[in-house]
VOGU-3710 file (C-alpha; in Angstrom, 3 decimals, decimal comma):
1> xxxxxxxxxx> 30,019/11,960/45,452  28,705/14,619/42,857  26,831/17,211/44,643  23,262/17,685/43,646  23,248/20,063/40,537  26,914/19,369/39,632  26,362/17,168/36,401  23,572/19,961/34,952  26,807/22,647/35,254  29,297/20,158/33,539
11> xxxxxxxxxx> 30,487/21,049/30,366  28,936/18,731/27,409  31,763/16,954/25,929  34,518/17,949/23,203  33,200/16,835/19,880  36,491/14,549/18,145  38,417/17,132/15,763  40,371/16,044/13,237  43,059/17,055/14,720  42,372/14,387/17,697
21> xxxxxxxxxx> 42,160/11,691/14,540  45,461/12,886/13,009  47,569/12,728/16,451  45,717/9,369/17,672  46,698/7,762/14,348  50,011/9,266/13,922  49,638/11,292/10,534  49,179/14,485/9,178  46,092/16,419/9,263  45,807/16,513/5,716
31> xxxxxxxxxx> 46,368/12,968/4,809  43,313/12,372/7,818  41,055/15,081/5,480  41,991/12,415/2,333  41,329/9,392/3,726  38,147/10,638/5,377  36,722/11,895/1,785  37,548/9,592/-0,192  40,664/11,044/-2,131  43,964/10,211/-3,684
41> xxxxxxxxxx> 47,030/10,855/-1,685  47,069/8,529/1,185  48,062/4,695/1,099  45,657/1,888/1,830  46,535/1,151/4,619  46,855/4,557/5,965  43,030/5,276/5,139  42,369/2,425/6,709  43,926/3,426/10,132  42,029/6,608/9,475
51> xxxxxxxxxx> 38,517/5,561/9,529  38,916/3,224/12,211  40,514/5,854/14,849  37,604/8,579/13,604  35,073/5,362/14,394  36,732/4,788/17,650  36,521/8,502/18,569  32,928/9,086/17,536  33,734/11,900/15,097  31,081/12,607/12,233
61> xxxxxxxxxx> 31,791/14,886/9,597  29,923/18,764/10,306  27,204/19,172/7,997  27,861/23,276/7,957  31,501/22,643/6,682  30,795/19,929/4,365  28,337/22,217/2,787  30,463/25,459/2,816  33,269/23,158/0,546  30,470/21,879/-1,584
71> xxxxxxxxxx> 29,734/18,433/-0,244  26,484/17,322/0,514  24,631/18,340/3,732  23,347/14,450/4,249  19,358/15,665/4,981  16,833/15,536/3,100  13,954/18,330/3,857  9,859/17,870/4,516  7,527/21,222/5,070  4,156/20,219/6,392
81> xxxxxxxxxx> 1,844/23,769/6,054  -1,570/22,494/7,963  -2,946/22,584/11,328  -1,409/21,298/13,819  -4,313/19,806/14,800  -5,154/18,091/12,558  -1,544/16,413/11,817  -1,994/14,477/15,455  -4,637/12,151/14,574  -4,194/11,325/10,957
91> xxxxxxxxxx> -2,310/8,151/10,162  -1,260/9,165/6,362  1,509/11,481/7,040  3,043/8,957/9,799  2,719/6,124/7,250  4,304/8,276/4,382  7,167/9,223/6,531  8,179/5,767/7,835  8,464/4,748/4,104  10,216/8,094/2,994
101> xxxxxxxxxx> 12,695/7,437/6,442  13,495/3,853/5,506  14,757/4,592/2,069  16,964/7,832/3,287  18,333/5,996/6,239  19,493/3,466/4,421  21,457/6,062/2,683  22,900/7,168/6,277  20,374/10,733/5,093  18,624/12,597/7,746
111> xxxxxxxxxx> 15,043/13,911/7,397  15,022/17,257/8,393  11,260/17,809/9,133  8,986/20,795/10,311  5,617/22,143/10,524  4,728/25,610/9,670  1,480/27,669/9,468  1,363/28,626/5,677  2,569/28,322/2,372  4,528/31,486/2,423
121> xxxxxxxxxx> 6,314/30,584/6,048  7,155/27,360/4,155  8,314/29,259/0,973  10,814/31,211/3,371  11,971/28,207/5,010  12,679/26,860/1,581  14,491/29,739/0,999  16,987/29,777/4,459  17,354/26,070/3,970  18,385/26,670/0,683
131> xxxxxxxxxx> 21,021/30,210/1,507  22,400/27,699/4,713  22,915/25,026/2,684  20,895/22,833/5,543  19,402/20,221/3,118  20,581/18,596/-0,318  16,761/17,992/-1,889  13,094/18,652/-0,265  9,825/16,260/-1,074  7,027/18,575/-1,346
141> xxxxxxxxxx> 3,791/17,615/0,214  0,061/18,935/-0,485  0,534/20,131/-4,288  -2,047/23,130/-4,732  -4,358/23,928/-7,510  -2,137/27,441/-7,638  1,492/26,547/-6,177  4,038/28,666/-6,368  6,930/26,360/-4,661  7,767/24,132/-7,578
151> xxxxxxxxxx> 8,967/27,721/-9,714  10,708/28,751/-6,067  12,635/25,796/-5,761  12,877/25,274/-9,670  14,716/29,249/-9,565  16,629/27,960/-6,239  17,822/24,939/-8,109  17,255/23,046/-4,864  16,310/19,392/-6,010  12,896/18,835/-5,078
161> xxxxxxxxxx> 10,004/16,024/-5,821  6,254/16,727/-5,874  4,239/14,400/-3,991  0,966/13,712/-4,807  1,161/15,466/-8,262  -0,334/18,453/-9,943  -3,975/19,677/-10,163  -3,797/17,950/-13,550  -2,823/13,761/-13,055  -1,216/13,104/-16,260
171> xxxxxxxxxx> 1,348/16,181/-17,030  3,265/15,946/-20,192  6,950/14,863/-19,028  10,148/14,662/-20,939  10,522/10,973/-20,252  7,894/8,691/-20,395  5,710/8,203/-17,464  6,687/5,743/-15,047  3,326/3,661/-13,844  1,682/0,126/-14,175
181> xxxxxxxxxx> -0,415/1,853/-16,574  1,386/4,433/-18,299  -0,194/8,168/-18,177  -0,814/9,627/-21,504  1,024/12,701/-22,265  -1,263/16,031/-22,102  -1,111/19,633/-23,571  0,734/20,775/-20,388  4,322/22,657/-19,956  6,937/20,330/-19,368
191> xxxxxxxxxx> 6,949/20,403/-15,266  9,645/22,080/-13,529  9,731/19,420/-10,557  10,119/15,681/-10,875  6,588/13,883/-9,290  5,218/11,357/-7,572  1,500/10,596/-7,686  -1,528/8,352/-7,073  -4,216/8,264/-9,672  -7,127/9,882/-7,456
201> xxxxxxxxxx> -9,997/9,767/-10,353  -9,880/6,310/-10,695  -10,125/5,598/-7,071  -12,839/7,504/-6,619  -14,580/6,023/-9,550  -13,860/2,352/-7,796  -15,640/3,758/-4,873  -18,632/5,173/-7,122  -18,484/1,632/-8,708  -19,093/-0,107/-5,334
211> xxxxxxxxxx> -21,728/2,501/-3,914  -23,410/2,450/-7,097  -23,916/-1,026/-7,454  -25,358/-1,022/-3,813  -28,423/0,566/-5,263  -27,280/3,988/-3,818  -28,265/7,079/-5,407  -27,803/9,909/-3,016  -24,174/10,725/-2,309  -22,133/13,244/-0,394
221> xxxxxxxxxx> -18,382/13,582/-0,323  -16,643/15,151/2,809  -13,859/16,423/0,987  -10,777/17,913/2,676  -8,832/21,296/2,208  -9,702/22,981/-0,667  -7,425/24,498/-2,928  -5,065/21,217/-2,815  -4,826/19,377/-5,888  -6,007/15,814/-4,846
231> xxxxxxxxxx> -9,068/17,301/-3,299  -9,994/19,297/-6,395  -9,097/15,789/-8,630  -11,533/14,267/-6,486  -14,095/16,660/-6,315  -13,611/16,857/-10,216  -14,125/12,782/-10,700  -16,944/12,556/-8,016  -19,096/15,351/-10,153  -17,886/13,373/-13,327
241> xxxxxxxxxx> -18,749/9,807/-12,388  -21,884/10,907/-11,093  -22,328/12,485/-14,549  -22,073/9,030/-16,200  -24,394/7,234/-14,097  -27,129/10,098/-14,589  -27,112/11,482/-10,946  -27,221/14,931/-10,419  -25,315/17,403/-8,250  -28,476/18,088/-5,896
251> xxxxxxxxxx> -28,147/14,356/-4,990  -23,824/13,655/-5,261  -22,170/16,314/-4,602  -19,033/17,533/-2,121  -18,138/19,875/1,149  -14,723/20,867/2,296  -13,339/20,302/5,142  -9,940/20,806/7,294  -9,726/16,691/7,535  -10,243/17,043/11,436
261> xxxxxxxxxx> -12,660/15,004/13,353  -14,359/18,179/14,608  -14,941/19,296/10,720  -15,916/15,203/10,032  -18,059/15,569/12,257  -19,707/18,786/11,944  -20,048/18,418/8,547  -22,125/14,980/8,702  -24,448/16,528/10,898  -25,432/19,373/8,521
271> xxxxxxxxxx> -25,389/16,369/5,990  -28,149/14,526/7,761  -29,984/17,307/8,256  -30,595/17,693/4,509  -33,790/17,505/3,286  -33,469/14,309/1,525  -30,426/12,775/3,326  -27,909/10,921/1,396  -27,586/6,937/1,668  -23,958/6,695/1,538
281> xxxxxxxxxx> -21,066/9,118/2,588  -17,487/9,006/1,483  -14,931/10,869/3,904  -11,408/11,736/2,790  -9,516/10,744/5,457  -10,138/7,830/8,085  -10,439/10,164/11,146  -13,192/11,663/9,748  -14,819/8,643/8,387  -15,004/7,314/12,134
291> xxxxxxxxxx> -16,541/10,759/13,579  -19,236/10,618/11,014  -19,952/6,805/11,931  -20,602/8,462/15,694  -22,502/11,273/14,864  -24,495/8,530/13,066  -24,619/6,572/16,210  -25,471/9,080/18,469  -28,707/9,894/16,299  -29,625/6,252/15,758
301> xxxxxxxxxx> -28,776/5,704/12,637  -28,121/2,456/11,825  -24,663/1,917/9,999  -25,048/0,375/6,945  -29,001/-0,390/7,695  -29,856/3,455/6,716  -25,942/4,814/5,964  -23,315/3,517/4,127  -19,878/4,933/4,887  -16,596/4,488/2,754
311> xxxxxxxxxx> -12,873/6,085/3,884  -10,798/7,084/2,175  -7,673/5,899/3,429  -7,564/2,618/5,061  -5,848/2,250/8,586  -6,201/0,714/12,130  -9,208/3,052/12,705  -11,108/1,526/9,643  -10,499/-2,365/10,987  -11,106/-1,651/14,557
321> xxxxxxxxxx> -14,331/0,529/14,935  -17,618/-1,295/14,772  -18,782/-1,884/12,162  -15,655/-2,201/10,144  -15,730/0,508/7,889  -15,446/0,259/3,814  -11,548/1,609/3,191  -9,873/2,008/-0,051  -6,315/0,236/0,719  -3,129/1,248/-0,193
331> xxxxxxxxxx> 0,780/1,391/0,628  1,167/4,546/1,782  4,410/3,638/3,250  5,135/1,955/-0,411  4,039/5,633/-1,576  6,845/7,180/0,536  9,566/4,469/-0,974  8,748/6,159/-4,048  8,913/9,757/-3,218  11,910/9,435/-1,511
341> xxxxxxxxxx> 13,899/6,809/-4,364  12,752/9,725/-6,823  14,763/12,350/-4,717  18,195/10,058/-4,620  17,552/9,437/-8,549  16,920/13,331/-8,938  20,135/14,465/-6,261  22,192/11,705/-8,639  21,822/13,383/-11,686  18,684/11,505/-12,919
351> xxxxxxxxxx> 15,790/13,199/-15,567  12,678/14,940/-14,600  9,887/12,382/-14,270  6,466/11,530/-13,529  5,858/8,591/-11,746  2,961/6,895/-10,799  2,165/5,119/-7,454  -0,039/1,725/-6,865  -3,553/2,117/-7,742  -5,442/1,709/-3,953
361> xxxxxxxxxx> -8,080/-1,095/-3,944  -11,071/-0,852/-2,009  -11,745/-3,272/0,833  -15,493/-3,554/1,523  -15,665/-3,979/4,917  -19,564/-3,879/7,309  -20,095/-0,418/7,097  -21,445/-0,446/3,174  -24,490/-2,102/2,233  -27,783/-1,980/-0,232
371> xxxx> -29,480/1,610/-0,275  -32,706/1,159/2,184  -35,905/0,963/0,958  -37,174/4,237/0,178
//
């Protein structure tokens, strides 16, 4: 009977050596090192014998050594600089890393994946990954309007893919762009960093479209962090639609936020308690498209009798609270697919490209409606 204790003092067990492979299946420890990768030397038969004793014994190649020779590492590497807080409660990122996990799994590729506090603790951890040889690529989330990872990975040569694309959405590229609806090229230096991206402007202009044509007139956007480049392309095509239709900033306009609930939140209060309050809101994120909805609630506005709200990214949130709320819909899984396919194409040998995502649609759900009567 083990005594209490006993198993938490046992030693773990031996990791299978290749060694252990060579003397199980009877050959030399060099013809078990060509059989294993994949080179000339060894019969058929004899690689066959090979794999199936290393299978057998559980042995897996070490990622440290394989690197140190020059092989691949097998893991891919995602840097997440935000709040933790505000990571726990937002569907996007858990969406865009089941897509981004299916594709590299299939590929037998870990996801090496971490949070950090900045962009310079990421920067660093670019830079150890890189010196320890810990990951063959990175996909690089949150592009800023001033970024200084894609030259530090460019001068790294690490392969790397942008996703969500620059401040700018159509870069010039040296291939052709990659979409449903090809991006024109633009006056812009070639990009150092092959990209994946969604076309933000024209989303927002579907949602202008919609709130428009509901009569509405007075518009706020709660924005998220500033400074990253899908919040400044949507800031940007908010204040330009708004141009088109003739409606001025005093009455469409945006605030920043940290995407939280608590900043939702906050930040639809102060909105309401403008002196005239909008009709319609459009949040960034789901989470804080549902707090504004109860800070509506709790001050008895009716939802969409006096407010219309839209989200910005659909999810279970959107389809559950009452009333449904207005979404714009896309695969954000899909989205990860396509960030991660782009990294294999780019770790293969592929060109530098920019490459466009599905356009999001947006689902009118309960929570829009006509602007009230004045």
């Amino acid at each position: 009977m083990t005594a209490p204790g006993e198993a938490a003092r046992r030693k773990p067990a031996r990791r299978p050596t290749i060694k252990d492979i060579a003397r199980r299946a009877g050959v030399s420890e060099s013809a078990v090192s060509f059989a294993l990768n994949d080179r000339p030397g060894v019969s058929q038969d004899t690689r066959a014998r090979v794999r199936r004793v290393a299978e057998e014994l559980g042995w897996q190649a070490n990622s440290a050594a394989r690197a140190l020779s020059g092989e691949r590492a097998g893991a891919m590497g995602l840097v997440l600089a935000r709040p933790a807080q505000t990571l726990g409660v937002e569907s996007f990122f858990l969406q865009l890393v089941s897509g981004i996990q299916e594709v590299l799994s299939a590929r037998k590729i870990a996801l090496l994946f971490q949070v950090v506090e900045d962009l310079d603790t990421e920067c660093a951890l670019y830079r150890r990954w890189w010196a320890e040889r810990r990951v063959d690529g990175v996909l690089v989330v949150d592009p800023r309007t001033e970024d200084p990872r894609p030259e530090l990975l460019a001068s790294l040569g690490l392969p790397a893919v942008v996703v969500g694309g620059p401040a700018t959405p159509e870069p010039a590229t040296p291939e052709p762009a990659v979409s449903a609806t090809a991006a024109p090229a633009a006056a812009h230096p070639p990009p150092l960093l092959s990209t994946v991206w969604a076309d933000d402007a024209k989303a927002m202009a579907r949602v202008l479209d919609h709130l428009y044509g509901l009569g509405h007139r007075r518009i706020v956007h709660v924005a998220g962090m500033p400074g990253l480049a899908h919040t400044e392309r949507r800031i940007r095509s908010l204040r330009t639609e708004a141009d088109l239709r003739g409606l001025d900033e005093r009455h469409v306009h945006s605030v920043t936020t940290d995407y939280s609930d608590a900043e939702g939140a906050e930040a639809t209060r102060r909105i309401l308690d403008a002196a005239p309050p909008p009709t319609a809101i459009i949040y960034d994120n789901d989470v804080m498209a549902v707090a504004g909805a109860s800070v509506a609630a709790e001050r008895g506005i009716p939802v969409p009798g006096a407010l219309s709200i839209v989200a910005w990214d659909d999810s279970a949130l959107c389809r559950v609270t009452h009333p449904r709320l207005t979404a714009l819909v896309r695969d954000t899984p899909g989205f990860g697919r396509l960030a991660a396919q782009e990294l294999l194409a780019v770790l293969d040998g592929g060109p530098l490209r920019t490459v466009q995502g599905e356009l999001p649609h947006l689902e009118a759900r309960e929570s829009t409606g006509a602007r009230p009567p004045r």
